[in-house]
C-alpha beads as a LAMMPS data file, in Angstrom:
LAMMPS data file: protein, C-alpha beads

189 atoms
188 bonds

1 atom types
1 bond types

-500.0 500.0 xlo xhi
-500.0 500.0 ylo yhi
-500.0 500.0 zlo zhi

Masses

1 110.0

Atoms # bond

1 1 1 -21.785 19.800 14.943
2 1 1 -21.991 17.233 17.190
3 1 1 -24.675 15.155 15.493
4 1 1 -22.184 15.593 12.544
5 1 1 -19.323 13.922 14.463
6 1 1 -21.958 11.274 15.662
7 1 1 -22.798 10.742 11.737
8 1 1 -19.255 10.403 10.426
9 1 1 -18.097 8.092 12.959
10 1 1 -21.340 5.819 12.729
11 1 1 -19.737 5.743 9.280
12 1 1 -16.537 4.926 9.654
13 1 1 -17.462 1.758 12.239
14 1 1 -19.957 1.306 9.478
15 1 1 -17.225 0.281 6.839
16 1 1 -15.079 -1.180 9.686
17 1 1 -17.503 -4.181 10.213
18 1 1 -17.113 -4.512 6.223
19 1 1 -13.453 -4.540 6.452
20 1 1 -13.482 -7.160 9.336
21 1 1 -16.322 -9.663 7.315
22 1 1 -14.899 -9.185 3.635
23 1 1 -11.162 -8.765 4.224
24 1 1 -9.790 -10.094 7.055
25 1 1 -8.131 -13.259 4.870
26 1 1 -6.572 -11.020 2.702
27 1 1 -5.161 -8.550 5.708
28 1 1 -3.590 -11.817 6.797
29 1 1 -2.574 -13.121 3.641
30 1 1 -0.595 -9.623 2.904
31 1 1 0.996 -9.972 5.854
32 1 1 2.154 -13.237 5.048
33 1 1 3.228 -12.393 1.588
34 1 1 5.693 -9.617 2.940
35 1 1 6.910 -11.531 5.972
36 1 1 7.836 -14.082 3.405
37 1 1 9.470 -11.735 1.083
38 1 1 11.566 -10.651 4.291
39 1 1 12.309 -13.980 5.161
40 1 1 13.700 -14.405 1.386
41 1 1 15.796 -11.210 1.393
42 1 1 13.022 -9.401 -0.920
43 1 1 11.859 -6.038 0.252
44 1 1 8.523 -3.658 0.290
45 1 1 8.476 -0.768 -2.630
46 1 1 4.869 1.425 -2.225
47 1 1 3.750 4.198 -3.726
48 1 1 0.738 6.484 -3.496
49 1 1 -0.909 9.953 -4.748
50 1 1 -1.920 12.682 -2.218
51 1 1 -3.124 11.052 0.923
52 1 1 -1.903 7.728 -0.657
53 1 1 1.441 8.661 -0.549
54 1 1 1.459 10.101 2.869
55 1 1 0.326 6.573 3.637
56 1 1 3.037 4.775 1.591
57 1 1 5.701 6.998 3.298
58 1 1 3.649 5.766 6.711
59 1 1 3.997 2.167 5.568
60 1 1 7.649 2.406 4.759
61 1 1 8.517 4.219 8.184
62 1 1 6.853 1.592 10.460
63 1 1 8.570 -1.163 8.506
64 1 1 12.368 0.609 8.453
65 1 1 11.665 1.691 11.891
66 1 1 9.801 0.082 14.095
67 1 1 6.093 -0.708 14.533
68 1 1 5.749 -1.964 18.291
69 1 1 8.633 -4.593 19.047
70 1 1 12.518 -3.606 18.981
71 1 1 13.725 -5.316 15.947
72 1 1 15.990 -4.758 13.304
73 1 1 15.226 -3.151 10.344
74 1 1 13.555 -4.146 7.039
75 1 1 14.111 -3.107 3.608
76 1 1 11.182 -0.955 2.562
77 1 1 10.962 2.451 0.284
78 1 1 8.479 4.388 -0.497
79 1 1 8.839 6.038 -4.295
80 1 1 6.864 9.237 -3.170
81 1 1 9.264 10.569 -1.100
82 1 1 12.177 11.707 -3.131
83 1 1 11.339 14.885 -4.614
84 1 1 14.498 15.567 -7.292
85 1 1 14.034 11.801 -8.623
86 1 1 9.963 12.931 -8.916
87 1 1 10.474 15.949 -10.778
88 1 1 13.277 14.726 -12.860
89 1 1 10.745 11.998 -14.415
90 1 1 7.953 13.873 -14.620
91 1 1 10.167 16.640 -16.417
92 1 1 11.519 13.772 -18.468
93 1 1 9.283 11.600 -18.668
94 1 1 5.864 12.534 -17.661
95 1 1 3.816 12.148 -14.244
96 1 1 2.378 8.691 -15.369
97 1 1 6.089 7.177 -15.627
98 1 1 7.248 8.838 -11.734
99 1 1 6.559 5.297 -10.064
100 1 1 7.671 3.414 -13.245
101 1 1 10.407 4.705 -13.638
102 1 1 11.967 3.724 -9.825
103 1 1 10.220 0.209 -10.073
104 1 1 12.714 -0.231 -12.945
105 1 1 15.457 0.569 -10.986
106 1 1 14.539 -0.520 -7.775
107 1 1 12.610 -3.917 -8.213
108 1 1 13.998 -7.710 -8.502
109 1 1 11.987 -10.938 -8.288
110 1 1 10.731 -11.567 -4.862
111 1 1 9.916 -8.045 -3.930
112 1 1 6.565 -7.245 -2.536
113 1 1 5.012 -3.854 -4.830
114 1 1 1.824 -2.282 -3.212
115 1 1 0.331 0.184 -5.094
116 1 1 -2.271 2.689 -3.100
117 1 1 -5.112 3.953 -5.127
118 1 1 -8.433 5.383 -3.289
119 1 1 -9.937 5.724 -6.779
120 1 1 -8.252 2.333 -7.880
121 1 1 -7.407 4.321 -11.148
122 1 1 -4.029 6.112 -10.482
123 1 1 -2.119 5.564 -14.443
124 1 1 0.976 5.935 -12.528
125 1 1 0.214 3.160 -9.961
126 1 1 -0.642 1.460 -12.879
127 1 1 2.030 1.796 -14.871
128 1 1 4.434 0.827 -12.273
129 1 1 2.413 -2.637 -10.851
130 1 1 2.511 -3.804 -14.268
131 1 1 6.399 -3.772 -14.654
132 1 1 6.728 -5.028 -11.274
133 1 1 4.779 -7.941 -12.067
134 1 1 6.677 -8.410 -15.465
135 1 1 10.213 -8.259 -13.313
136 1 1 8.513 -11.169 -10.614
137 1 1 7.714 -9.040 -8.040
138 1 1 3.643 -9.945 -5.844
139 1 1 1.530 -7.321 -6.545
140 1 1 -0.551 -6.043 -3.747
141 1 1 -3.332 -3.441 -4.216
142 1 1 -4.713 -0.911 -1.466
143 1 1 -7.535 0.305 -3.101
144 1 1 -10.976 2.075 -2.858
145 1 1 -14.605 1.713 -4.470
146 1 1 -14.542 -1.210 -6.529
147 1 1 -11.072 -1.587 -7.046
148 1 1 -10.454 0.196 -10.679
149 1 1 -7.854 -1.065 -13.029
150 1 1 -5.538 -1.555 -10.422
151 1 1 -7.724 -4.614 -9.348
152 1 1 -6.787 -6.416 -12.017
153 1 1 -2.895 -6.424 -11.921
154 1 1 -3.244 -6.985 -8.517
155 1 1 -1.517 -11.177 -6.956
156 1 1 -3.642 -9.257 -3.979
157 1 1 -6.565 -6.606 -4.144
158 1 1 -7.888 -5.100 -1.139
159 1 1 -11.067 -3.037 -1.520
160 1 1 -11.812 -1.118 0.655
161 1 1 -15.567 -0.598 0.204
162 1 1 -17.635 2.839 -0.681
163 1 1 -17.277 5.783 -2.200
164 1 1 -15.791 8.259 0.370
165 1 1 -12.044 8.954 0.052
166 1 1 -11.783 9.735 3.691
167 1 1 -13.001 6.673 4.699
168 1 1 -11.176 4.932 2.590
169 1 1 -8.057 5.973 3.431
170 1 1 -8.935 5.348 7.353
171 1 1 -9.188 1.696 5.947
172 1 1 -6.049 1.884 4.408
173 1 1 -4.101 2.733 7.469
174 1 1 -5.338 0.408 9.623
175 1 1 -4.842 -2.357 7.339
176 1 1 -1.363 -1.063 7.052
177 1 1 -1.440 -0.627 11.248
178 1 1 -2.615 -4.597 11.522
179 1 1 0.115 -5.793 8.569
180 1 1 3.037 -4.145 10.585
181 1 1 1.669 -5.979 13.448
182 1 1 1.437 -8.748 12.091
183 1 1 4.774 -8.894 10.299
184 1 1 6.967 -8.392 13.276
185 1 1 5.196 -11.059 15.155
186 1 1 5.766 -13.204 12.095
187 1 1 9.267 -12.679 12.216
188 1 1 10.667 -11.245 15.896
189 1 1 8.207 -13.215 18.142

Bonds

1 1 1 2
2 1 2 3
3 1 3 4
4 1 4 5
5 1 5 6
6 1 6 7
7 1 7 8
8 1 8 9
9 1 9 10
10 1 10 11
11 1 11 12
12 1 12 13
13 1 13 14
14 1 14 15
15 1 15 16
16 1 16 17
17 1 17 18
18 1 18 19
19 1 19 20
20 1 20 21
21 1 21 22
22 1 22 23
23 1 23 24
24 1 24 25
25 1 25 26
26 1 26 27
27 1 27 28
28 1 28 29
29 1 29 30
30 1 30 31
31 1 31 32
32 1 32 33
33 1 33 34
34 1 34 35
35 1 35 36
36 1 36 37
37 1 37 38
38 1 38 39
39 1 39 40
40 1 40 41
41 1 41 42
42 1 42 43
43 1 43 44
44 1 44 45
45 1 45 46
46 1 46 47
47 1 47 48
48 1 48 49
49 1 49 50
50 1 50 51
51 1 51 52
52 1 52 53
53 1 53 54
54 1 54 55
55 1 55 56
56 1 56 57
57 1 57 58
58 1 58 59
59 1 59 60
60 1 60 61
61 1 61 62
62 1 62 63
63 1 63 64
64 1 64 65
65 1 65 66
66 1 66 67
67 1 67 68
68 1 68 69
69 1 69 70
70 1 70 71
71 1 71 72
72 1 72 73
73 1 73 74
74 1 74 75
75 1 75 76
76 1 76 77
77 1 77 78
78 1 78 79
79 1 79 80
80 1 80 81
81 1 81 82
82 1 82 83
83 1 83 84
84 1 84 85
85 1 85 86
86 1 86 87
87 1 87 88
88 1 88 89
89 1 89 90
90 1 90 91
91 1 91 92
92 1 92 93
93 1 93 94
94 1 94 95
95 1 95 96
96 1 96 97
97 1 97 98
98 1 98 99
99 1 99 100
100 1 100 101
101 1 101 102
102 1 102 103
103 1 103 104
104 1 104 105
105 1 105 106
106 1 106 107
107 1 107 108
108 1 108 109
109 1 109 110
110 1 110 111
111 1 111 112
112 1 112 113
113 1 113 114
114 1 114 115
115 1 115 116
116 1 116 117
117 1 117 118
118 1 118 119
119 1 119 120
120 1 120 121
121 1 121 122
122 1 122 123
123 1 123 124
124 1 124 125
125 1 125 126
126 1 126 127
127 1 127 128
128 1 128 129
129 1 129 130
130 1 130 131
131 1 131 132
132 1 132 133
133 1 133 134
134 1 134 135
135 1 135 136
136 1 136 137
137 1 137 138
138 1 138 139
139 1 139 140
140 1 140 141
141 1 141 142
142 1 142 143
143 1 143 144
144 1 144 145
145 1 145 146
146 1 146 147
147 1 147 148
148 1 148 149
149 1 149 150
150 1 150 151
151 1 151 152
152 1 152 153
153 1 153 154
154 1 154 155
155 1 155 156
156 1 156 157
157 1 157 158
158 1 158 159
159 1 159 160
160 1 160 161
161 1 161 162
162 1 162 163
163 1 163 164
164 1 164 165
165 1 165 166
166 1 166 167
167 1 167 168
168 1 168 169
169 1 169 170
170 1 170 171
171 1 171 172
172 1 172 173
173 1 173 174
174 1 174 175
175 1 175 176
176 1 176 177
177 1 177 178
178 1 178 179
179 1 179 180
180 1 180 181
181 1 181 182
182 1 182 183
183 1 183 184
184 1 184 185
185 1 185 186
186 1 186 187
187 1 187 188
188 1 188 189
């Protein structure tokens, strides 16, 4: 077991170094796009699958909350979290319209939409960056392997390299960990 450990975290400072060479710029450049949107009275809507969603609900806290630095809040929801509003569209409307269907209520020009996808694939992800980006919101993607459709829709891809999910999402949570950071610096320091 403990050459198994060993393994996994060789792995995971493995795709680390790739994060730092190959996306640094665009960690920084997300965090300027939100603290921008802040700045302009726009707020952050994310939304996630699974693991994805635990992480948009993460995302949303630290920003509402607090990351590090006493500060007051900022508008930020995450669409994963309400579970009568889920249901009620994917009763009504089908699983692939869930996130969809609150961008349309929720989003105005000047918003900042981040879609997480490991898979880069999720339809409902999908579905919902593409009316963001019709209604003038920046489109930021959190995604894994080579990006998937979600790439494309994307103001803002970040792919987080390889094939394994768990990895992946370790990516995605720091680079949510340094954009928090980053943000209230932005703004509070």
């Amino acid at each position: 077991m403990i050459e198994e450990v060993k393994t996994q975290l060789q792995g995971h400072q493995a795709l680390f170094a790739l994060i730092e060479q190959d996306l640094s710029p665009r960690i920084a450049e997300m965090a300027a796009m939100l603290a921008d949107a802040f700045r302009n009275k726009g707020k952050l809507i994310v939304m996630g699958n699974g693991g994805s969603a635990a992480d948009a609900q993460h995302f949303a806290a630290e920003i509402v909350g607090r990351f590090k630095m006493e500060r007051p809040a900022l508008p930020a929801v995450a669409l994963s979290t309400d579970t009568s509003i889920l249901t009620a569209i994917g009763n009504d409307y089908g699983f692939d319209a869930v996130f969809r269907r609150q961008v349309e209520a929720l989003a105005v020009a000047g918003d900042v939409v981040v879609g997480i996808s490991t898979s880069g694939n999720s339809p409902n992800v999908l579905k919902a960056l593409e009316l963001a980006r019709e209604r003038g919101c920046r489109i930021i993607g959190l995604l894994g392997k080579d990006g998937g459709s979600i790439k494309d829709v994307c103001d803002l891809p970040l792919v987080v390299p390889g094939g394994d999910t768990p990895r992946i999402q370790e990516g995605h949570i720091t680079i949510i960990h340094i954009v928090c950071d980053l943000v209230e610096k932005a703004l509070f320091s």
